[in-house]
N, C-alpha and C positions, 0 to 999 in steps of 0.2 A: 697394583700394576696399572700404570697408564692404556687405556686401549683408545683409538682413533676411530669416530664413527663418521659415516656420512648419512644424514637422517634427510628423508625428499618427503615433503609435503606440497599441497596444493594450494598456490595460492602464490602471488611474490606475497614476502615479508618485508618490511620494513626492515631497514639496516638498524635502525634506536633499538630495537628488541635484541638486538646480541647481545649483550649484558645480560639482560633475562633469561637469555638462555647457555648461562655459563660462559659466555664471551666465545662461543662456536661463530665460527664466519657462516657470514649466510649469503648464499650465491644463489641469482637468478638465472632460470633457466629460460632459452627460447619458447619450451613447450606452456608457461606460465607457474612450472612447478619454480619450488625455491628448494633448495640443497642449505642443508645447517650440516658444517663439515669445522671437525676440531679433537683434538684429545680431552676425555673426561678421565677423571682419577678412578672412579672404580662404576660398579655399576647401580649402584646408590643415585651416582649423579646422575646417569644417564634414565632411570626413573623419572628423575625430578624434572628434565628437559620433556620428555614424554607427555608427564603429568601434567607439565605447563601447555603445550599441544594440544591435549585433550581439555582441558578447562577454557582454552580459548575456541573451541569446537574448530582447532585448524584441522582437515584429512590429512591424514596419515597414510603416505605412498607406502614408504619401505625404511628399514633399517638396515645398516651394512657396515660390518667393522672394517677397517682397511692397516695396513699399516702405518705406521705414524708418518712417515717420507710420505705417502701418496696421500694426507691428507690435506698436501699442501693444495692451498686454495687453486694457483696456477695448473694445475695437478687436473681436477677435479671439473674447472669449466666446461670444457669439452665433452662431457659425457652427455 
């Protein structure tokens, strides 16, 4: 079952890194955090986006499932 994350770390990212991390949009925030917002297929993937986080030593804000509709990017700016 698809579930929709919104994953905040600190740091902007780079937009070329969305492929590497499963093709999640990655949104900059004012605060300088970045938001990685998208549906993964199970939670395998969402490990594997994780695991790539942790090996690039990015910090790790928070994790948050949201519904697939409010994963939309336009969605999710504003927060």
């Amino acid at each position: 079952m698809t579930q929709a994350y919104v994953i905040r770390v600190k740091g902007h990212l780079d937009q070329s890194w969305a492929d590497w991390f499963d093709g999640l949009t990655i949104l900059h925030q004012d605060s300088g955090d970045s938001l990685l917002i998208g549906p993964l297929p199970d939670q395998g993937a969402l490990h594997g986006v994780l695991n790539r986080l942790r090996d690039l030593s990015i910090p790790l804000i928070s994790v948050n499932t949201v519904d697939v509709a409010e994963s939309r990017p336009e969605e999710a700016a504003d927060e």
